[in-house]
C-alpha positions in Angstrom: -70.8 -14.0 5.6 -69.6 -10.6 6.8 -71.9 -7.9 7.8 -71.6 -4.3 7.8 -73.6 -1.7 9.9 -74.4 1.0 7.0 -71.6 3.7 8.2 -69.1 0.7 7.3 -70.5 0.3 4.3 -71.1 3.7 3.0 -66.9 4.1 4.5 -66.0 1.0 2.2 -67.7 1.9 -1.0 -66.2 5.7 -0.1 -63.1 3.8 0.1 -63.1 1.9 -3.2 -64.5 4.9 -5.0 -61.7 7.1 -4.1 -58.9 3.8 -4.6 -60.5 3.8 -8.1 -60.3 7.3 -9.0 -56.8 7.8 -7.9 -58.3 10.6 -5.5 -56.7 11.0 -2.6 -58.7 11.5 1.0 -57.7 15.0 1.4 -59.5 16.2 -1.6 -62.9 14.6 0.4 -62.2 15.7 3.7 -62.0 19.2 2.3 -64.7 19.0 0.5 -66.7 17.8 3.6 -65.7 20.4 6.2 -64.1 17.9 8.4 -61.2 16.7 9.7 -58.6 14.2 8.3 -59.4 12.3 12.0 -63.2 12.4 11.7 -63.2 11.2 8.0 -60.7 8.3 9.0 -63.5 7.5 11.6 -66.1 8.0 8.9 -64.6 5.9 6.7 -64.2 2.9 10.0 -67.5 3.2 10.5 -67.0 4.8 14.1 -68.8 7.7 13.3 -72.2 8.3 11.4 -72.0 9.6 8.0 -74.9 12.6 7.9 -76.7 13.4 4.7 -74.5 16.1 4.0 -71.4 14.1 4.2 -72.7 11.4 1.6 -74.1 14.6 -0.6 -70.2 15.7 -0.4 -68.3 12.9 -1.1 -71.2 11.6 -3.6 -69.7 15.4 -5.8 -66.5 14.8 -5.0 -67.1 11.0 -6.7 -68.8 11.6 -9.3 -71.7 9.3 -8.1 -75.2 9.4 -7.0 -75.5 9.4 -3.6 -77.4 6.1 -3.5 -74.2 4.0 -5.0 -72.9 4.7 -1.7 -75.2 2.4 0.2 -74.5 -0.1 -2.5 -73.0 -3.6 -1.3 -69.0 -2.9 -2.3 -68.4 -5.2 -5.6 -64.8 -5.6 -6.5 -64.0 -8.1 -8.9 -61.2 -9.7 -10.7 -57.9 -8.2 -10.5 -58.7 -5.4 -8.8 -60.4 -7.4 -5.8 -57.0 -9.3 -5.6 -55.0 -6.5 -5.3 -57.4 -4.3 -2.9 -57.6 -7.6 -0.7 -53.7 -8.7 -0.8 -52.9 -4.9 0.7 -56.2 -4.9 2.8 -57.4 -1.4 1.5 -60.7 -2.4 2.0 -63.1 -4.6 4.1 -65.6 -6.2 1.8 -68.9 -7.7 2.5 -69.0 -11.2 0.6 
């Protein structure tokens, strides 16, 4: 079993939310008022998200904030594909 600190985890679903909806990072960093550098970080879990980070990217995926503490779920052909080009650490 693989754990996660919650910064990971809020990164990795962040991750797969933006893989899914063919965004591209830019359009969240922007949104967020940071950095390409601090949202790569983000994203690592190297730095904390803060409310108003998960309130951005939570708009800018069309999601409640809460699915972004969610445990990642990827299934089926999508979890092969996101696993064979290790886009995203996931929490089994």
């Amino acid at each position: 079993m693989v754990y996660m600190t919650v910064d990971e985890r809020i990164g990795a679903n962040v991750h797969q939310l933006l893989w899914l909806r063919g965004l591209k990072q830019r359009e969240l960093y922007e949104e967020m008022g940071v950095s390409r550098e601090s949202l790569a970080k983000k994203m690592r879990g190297q730095i904390s998200w803060l409310a108003r980070d998960i309130d951005a990217a939570a708009r800018v995926l069309n999601v409640e904030p809460g699915r972004l503490f969610d445990r990642t779920q990827v299934t089926g052909e999508k979890r092969r594909t996101v696993i064979n080009r290790h886009w995203l650490r996931l929490a089994v």
